[in-house]
Backbone as a chain_set.jsonl record, in Angstrom:
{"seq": "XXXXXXXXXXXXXXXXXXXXXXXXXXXXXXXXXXXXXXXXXXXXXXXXXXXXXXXXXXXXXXXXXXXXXXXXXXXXXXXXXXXXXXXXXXXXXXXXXXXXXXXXXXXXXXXXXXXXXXXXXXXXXXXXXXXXXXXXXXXXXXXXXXXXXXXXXXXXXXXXXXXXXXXXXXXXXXXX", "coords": {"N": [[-146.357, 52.441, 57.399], [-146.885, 50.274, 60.273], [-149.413, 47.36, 61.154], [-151.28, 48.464, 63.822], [-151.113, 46.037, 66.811], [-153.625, 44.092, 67.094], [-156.784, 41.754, 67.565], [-159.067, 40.808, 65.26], [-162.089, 42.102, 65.44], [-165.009, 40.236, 67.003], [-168.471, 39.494, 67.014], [-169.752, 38.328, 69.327], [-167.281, 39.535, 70.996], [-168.255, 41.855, 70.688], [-170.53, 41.652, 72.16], [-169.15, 41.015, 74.708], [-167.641, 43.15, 75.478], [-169.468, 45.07, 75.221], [-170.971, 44.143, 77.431], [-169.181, 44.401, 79.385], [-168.839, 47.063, 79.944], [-171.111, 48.197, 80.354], [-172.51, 49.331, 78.227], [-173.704, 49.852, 75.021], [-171.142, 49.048, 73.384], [-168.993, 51.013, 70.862], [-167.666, 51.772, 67.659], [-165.661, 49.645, 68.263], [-162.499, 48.68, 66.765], [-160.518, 46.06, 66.715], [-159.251, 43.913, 69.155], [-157.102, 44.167, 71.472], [-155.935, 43.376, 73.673], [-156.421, 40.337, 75.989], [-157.802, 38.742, 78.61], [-156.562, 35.725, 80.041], [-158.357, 34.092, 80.184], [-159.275, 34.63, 77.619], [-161.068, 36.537, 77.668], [-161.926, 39.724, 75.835], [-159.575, 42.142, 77.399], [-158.635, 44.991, 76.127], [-160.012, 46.964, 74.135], [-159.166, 48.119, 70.516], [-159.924, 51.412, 69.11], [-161.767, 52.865, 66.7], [-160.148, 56.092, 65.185], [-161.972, 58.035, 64.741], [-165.084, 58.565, 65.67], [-168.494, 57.135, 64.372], [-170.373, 59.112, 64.617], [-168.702, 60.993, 63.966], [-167.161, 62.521, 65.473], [-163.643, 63.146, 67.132], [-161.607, 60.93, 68.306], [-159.03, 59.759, 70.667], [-158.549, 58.365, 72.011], [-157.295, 55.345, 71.591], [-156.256, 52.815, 72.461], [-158.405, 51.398, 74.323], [-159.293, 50.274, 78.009], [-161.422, 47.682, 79.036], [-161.875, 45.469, 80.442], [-163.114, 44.512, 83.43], [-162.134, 44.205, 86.351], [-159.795, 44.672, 85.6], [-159.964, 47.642, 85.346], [-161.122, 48.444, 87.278], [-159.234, 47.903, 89.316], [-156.967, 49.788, 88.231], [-158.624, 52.345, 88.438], [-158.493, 52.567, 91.539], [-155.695, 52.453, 91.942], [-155.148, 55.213, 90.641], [-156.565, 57.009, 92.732], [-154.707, 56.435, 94.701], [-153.333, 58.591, 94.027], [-151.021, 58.157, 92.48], [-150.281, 59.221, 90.031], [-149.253, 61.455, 90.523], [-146.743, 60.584, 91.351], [-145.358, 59.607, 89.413], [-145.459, 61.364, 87.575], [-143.69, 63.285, 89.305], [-141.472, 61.461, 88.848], [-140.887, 61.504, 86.092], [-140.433, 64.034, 85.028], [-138.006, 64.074, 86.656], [-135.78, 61.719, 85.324], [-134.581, 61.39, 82.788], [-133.649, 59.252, 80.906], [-136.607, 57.83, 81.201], [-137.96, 59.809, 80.412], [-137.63, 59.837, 77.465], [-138.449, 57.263, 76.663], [-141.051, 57.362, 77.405], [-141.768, 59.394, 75.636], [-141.206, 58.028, 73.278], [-142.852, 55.593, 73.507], [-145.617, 57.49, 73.163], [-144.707, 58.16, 70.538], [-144.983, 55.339, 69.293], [-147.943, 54.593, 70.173], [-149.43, 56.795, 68.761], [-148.653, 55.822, 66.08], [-149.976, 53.881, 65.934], [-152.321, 54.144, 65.65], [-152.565, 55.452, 63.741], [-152.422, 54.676, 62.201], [-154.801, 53.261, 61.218], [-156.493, 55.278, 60.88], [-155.998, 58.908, 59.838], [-156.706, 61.128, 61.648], [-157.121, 64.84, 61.623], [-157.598, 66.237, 63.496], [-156.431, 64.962, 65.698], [-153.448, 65.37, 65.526], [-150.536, 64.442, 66.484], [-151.538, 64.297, 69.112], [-152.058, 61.623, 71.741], [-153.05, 60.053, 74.014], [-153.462, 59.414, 77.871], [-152.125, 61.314, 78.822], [-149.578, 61.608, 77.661], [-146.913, 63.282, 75.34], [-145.776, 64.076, 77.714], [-146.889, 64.294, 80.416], [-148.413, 62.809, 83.125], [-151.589, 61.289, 82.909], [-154.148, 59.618, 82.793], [-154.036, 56.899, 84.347], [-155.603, 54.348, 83.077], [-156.012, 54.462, 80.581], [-152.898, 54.588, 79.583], [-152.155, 52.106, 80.731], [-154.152, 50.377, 79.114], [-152.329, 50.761, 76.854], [-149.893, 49.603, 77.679], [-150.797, 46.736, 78.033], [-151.41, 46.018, 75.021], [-149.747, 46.602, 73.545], [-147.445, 45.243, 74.636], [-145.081, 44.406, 76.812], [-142.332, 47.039, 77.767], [-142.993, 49.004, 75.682], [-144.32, 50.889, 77.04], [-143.514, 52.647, 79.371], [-144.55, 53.711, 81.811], [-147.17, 52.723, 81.825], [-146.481, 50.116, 82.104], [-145.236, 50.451, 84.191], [-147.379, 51.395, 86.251], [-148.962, 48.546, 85.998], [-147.468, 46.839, 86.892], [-147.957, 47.758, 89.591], [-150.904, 47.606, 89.976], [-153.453, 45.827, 91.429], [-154.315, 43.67, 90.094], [-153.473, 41.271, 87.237], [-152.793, 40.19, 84.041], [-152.258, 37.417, 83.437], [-153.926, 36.059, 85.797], [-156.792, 35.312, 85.529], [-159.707, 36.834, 86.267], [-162.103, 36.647, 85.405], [-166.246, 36.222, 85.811], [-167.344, 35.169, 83.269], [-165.548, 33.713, 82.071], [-164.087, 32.132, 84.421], [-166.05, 30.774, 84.84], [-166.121, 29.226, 81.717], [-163.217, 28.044, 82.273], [-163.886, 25.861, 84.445], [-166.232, 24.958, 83.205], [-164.484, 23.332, 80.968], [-162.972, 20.93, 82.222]], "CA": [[-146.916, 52.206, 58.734], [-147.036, 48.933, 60.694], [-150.779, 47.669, 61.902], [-151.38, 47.875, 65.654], [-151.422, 44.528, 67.609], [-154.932, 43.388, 67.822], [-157.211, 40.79, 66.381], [-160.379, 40.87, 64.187], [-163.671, 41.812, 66.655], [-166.205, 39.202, 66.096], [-169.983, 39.566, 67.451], [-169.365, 37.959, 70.323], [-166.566, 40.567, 71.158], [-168.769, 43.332, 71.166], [-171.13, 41.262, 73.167], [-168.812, 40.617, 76.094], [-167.065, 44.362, 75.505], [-170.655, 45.67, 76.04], [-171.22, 43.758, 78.867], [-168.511, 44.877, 80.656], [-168.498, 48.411, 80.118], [-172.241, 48.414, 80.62], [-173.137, 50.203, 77.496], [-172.788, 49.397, 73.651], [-169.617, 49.399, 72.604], [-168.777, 51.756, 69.837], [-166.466, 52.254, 66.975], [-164.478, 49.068, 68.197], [-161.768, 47.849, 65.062], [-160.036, 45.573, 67.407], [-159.0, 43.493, 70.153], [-156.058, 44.756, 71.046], [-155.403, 42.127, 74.596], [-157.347, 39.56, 76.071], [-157.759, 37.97, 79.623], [-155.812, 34.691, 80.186], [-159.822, 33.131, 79.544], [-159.801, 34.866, 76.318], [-162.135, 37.442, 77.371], [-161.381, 41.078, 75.805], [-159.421, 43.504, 78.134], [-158.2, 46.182, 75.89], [-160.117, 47.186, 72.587], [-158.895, 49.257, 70.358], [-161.579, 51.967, 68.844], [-161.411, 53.938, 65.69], [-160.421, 57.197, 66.345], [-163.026, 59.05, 64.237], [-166.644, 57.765, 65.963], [-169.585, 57.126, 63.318], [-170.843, 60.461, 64.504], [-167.739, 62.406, 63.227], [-166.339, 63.103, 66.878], [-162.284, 62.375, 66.914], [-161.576, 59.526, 69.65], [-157.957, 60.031, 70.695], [-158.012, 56.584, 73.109], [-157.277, 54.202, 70.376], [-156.841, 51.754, 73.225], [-159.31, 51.56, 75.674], [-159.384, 49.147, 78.448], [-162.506, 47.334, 79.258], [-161.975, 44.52, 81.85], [-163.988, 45.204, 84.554], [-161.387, 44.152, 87.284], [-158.528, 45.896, 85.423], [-160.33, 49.158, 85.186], [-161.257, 48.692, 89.156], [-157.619, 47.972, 89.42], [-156.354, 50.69, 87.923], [-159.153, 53.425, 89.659], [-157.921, 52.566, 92.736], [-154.6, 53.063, 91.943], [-155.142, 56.467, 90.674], [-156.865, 57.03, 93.911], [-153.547, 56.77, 95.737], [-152.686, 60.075, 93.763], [-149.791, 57.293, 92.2], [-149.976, 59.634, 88.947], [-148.194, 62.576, 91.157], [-145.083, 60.08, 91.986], [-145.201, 59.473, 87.789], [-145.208, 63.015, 87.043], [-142.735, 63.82, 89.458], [-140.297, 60.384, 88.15], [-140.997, 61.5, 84.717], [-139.369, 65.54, 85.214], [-136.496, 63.699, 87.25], [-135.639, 60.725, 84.382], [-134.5, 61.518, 81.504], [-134.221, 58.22, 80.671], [-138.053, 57.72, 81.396], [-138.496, 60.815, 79.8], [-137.089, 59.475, 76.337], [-138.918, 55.864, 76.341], [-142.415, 57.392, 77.316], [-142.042, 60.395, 74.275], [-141.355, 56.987, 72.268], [-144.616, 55.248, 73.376], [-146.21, 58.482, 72.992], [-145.152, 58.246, 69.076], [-145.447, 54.101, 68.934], [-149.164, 55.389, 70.027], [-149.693, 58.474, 67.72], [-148.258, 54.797, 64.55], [-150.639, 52.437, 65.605], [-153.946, 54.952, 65.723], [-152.915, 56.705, 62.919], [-152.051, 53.124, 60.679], [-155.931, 52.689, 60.95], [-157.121, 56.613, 60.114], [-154.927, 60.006, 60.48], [-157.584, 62.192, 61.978], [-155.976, 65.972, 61.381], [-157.437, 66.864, 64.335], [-155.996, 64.426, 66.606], [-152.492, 65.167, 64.934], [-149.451, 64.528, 67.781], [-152.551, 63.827, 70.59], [-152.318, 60.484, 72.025], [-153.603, 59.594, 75.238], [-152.942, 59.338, 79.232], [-151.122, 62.97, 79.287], [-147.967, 61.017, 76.587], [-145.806, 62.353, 75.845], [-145.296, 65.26, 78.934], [-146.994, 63.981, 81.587], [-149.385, 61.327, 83.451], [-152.953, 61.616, 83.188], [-154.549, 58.754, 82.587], [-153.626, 55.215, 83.8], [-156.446, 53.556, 81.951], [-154.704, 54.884, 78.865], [-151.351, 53.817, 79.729], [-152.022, 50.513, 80.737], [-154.431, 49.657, 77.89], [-151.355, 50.912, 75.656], [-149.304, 48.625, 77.745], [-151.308, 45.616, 77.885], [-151.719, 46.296, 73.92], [-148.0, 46.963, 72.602], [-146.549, 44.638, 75.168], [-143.945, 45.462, 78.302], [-141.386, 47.505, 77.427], [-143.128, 49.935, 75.171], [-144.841, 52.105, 77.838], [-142.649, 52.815, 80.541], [-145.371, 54.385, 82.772], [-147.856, 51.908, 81.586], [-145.694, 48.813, 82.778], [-145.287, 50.578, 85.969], [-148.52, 50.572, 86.9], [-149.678, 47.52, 85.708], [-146.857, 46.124, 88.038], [-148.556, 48.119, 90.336], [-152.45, 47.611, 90.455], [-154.116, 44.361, 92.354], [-154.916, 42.842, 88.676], [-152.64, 40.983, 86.727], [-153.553, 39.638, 83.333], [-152.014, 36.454, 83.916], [-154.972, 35.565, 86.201], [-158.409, 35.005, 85.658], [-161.041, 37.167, 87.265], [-164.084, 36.766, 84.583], [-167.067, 35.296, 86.327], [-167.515, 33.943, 82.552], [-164.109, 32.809, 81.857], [-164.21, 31.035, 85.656], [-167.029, 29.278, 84.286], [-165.72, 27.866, 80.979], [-162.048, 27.027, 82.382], [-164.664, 25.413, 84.726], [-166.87, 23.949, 82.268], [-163.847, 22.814, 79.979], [-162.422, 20.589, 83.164]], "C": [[-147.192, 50.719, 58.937], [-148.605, 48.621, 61.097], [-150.365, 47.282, 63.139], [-151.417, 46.103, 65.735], [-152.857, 44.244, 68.289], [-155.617, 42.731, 66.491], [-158.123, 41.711, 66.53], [-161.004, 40.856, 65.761], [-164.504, 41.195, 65.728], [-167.279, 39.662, 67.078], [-170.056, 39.34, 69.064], [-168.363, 39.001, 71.34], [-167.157, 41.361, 71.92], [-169.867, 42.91, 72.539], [-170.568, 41.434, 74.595], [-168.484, 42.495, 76.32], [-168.492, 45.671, 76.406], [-171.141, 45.521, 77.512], [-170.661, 44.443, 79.89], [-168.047, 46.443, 80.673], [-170.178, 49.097, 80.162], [-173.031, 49.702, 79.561], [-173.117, 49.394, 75.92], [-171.514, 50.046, 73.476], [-169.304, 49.763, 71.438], [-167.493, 51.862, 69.58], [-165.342, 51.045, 67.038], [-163.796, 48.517, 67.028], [-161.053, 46.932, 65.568], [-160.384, 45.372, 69.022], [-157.853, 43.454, 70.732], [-155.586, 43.859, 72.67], [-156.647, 41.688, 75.3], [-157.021, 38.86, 77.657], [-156.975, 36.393, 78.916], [-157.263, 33.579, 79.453], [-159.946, 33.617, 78.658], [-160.593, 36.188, 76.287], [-161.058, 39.263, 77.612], [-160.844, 41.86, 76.975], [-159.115, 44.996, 77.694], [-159.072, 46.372, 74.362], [-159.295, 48.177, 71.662], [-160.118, 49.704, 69.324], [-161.151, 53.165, 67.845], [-161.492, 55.69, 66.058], [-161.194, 58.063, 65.726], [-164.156, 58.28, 64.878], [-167.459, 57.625, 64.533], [-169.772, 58.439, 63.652], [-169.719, 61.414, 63.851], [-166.602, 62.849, 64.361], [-164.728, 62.421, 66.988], [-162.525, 61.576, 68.847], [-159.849, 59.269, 69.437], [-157.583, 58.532, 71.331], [-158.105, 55.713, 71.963], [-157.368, 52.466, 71.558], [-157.131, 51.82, 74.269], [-159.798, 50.132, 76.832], [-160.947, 48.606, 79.298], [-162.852, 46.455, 80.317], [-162.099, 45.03, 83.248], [-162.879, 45.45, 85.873], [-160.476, 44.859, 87.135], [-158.626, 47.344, 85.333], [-160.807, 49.797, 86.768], [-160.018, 48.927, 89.559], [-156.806, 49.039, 89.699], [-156.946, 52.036, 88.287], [-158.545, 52.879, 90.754], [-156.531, 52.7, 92.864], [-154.596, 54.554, 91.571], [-155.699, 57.12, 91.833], [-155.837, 57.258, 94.632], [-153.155, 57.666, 95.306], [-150.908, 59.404, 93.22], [-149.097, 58.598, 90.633], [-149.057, 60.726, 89.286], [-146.889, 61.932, 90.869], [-144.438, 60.15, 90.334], [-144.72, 60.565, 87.383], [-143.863, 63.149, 87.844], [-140.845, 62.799, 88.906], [-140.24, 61.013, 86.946], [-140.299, 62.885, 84.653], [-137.634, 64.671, 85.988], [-135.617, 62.671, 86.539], [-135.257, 61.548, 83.271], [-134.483, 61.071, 80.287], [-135.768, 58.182, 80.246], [-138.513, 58.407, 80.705], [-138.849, 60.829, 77.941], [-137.846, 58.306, 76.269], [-140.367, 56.667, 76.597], [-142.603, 58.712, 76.134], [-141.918, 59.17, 72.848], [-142.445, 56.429, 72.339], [-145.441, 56.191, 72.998], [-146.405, 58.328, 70.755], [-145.535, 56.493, 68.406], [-147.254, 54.416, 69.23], [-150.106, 55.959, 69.004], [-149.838, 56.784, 66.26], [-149.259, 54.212, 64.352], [-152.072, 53.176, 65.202], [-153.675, 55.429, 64.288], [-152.724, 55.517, 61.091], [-153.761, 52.574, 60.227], [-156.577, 54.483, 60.436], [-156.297, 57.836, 60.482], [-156.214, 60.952, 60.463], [-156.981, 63.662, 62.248], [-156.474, 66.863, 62.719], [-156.774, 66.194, 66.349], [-154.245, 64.69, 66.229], [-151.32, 65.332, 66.449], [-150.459, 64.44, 69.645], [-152.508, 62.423, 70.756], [-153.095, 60.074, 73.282], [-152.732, 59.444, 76.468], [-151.868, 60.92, 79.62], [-149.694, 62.27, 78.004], [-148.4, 62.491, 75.991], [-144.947, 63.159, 77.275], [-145.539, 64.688, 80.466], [-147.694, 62.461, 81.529], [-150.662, 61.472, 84.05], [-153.926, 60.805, 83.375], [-154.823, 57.233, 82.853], [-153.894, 54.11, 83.393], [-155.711, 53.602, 80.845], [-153.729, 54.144, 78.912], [-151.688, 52.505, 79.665], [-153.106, 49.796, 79.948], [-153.41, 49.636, 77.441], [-150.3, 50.142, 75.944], [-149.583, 47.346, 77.354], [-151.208, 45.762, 76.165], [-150.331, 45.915, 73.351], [-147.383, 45.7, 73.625], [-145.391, 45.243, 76.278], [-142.902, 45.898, 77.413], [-141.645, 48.771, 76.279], [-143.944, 51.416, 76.161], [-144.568, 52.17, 79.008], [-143.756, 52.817, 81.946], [-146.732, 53.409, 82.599], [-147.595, 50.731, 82.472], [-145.9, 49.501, 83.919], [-146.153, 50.55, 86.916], [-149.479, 49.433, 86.971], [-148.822, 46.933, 86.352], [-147.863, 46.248, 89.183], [-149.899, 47.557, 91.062], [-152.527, 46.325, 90.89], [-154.46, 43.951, 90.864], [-153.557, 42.405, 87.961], [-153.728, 40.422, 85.358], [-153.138, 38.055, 82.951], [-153.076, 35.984, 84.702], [-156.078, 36.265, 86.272], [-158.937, 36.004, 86.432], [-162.209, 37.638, 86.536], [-164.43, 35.965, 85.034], [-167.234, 34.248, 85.097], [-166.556, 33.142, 82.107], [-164.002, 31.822, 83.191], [-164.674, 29.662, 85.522], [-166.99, 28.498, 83.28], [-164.498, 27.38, 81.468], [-163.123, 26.116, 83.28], [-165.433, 23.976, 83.963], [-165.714, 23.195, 81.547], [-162.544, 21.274, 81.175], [-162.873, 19.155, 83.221]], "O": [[-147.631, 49.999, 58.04], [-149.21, 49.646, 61.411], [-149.61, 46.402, 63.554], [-151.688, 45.255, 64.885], [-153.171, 44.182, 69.478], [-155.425, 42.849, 65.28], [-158.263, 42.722, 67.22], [-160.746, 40.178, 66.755], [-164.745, 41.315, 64.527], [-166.846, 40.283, 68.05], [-170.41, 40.211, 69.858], [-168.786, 39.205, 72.478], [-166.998, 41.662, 73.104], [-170.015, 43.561, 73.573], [-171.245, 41.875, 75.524], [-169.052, 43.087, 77.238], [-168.542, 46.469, 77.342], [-171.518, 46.313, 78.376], [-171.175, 44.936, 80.894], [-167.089, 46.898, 81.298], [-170.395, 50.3, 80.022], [-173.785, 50.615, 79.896], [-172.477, 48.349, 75.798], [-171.083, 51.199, 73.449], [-169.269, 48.81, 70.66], [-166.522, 51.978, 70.329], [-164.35, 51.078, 66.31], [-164.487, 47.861, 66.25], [-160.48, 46.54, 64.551], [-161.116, 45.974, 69.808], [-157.338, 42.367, 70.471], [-154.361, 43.763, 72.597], [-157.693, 42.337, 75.31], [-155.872, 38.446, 77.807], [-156.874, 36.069, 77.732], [-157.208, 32.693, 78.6], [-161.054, 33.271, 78.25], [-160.794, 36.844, 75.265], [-160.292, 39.769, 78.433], [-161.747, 42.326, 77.67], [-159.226, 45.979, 78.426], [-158.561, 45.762, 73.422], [-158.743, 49.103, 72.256], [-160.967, 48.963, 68.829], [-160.423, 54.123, 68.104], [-162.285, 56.347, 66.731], [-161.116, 59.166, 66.267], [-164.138, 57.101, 64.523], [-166.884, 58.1, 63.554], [-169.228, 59.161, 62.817], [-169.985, 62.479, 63.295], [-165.502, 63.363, 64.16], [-164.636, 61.195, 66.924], [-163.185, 61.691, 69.879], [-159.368, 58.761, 68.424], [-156.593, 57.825, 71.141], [-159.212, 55.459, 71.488], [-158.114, 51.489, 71.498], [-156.42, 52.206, 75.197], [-160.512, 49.194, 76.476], [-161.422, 49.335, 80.169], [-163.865, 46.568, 81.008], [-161.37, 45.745, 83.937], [-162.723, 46.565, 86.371], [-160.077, 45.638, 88.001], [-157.68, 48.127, 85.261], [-160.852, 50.933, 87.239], [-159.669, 49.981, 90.092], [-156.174, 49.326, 90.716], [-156.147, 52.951, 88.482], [-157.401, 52.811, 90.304], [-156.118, 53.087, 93.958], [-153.913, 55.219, 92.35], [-155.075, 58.173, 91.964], [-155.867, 58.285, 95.309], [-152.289, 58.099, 96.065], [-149.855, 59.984, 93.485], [-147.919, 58.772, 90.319], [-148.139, 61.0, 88.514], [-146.005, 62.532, 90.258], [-143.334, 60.615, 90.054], [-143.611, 60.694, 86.863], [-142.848, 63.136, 87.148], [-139.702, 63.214, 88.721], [-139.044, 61.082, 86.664], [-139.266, 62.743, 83.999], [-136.464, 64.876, 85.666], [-134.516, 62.6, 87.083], [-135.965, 62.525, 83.028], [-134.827, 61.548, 79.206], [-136.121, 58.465, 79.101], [-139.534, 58.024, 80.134], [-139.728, 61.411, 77.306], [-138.029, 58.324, 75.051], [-141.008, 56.496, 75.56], [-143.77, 58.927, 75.806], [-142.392, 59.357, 71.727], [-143.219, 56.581, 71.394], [-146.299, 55.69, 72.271], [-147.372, 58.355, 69.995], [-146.165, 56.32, 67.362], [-147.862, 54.443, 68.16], [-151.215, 55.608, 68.603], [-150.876, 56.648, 65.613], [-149.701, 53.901, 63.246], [-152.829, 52.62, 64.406], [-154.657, 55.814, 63.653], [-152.821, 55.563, 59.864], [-154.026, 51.802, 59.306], [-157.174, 54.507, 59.359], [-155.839, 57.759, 61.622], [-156.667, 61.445, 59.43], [-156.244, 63.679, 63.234], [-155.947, 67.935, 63.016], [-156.731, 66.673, 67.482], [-153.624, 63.898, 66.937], [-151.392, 66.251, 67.264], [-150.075, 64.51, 70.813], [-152.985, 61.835, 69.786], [-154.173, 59.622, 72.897], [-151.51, 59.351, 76.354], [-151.143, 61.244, 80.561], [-148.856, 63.136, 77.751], [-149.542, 62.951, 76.0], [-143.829, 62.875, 77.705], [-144.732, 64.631, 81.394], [-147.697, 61.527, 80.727], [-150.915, 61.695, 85.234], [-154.752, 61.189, 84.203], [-155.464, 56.465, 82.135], [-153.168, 53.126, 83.25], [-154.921, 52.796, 80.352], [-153.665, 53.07, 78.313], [-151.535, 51.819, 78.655], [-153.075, 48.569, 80.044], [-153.001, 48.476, 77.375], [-149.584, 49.79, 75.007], [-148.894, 46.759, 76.519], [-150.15, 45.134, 76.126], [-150.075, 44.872, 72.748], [-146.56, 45.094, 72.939], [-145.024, 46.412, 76.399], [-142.585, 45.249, 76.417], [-140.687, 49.476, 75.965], [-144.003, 52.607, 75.856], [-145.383, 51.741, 79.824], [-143.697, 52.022, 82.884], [-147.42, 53.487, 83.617], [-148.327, 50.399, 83.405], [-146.795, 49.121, 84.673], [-146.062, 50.021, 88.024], [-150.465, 49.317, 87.699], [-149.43, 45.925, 86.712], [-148.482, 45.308, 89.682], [-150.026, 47.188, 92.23], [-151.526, 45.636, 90.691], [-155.661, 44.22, 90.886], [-152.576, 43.138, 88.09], [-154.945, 40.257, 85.443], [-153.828, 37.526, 82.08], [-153.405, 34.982, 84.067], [-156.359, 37.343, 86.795], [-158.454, 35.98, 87.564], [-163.004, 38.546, 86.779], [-163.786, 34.918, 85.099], [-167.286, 33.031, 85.27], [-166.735, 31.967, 81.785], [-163.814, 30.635, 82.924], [-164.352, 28.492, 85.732], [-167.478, 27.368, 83.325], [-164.378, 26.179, 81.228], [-163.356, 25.196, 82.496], [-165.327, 22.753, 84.048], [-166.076, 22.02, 81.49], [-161.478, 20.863, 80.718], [-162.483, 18.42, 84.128]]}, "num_chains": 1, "name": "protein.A"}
């Protein structure tokens, strides 16, 4: 097994991660992509919790704007058009049962929880449930591994190419 694509969480990390998901942040083992200012958008999160509970979202996206983003795209009911592309593709059908198991590699390269066994996240590898899921697992793996991921991260009003942390604003700011 290969390791996922994310750095070391440092203190700081969990700090901002907390911040912006307005709770403590649990279980994170990674940083799995990062705003253009550096600041965390995707963690990834062991999938056993401390309590024992399996945690199937290995990557979970945290940036406040990209998680607004991406509710409001599910809002348009976008996951229907997915579902129904994804029965009509076969193509599509074949690259998102591959993210589904690039998924299943990277979660399972850090613990193989036997009750998460062939569960990954966002509906992979049948349907489209999720597009938090997805487009952490995009942002994470990079374009081209999550078909349905990429597509809505074309999609949503957020890019991760630009900026929209009030504290990242303020050090490119400060660093000027």
């Amino acid at each position: 097994m290969t390791t996922p694509p994310f750095e070391t969480v440092t203190a700081d990390d969990i700090r901002a991660v907390s911040a912006q998901l307005g709770r403590p942040a649990r279980n994170v083992v990674g940083i799995a992509a990062r705003c253009v200012c550096g600041a965390p958008t995707v963690v990834s999160t062991a999938p056993r919790l401390d309590d024992g509970t399996p945690f199937p979202t290995f990557y979970y996206l945290t940036h406040p704007a990209a998680t607004a983003a991406v509710s409001t795209l599910e809002a348009t009911q976008v996951m229907n058009e997915y579902n129904d592309d994804l029965a009509a593709d076969e193509e599509l059908r074949a690259a998102y049962a591959a993210a589904h198991q690039a998924y299943l590699a990277d979660r399972e390269s850090i613990e193989l929880v036997p009750e998460l066994v062939n569960i990954s996240a966002g509906g992979m590898p049948v349907r489209v449930k999720c597009l938090h899921a997805l487009v952490g697992h995009a942002l994470a793996a990079g374009p081209g591994v999550n078909p349905i991921g990429d597509r809505a991260l074309e999609r949503a009003a957020w890019s991760p190419t630009v900026c929209q942390c009030v504290e990242g604003e303020e050090a490119a700011s400060a660093g000027e």
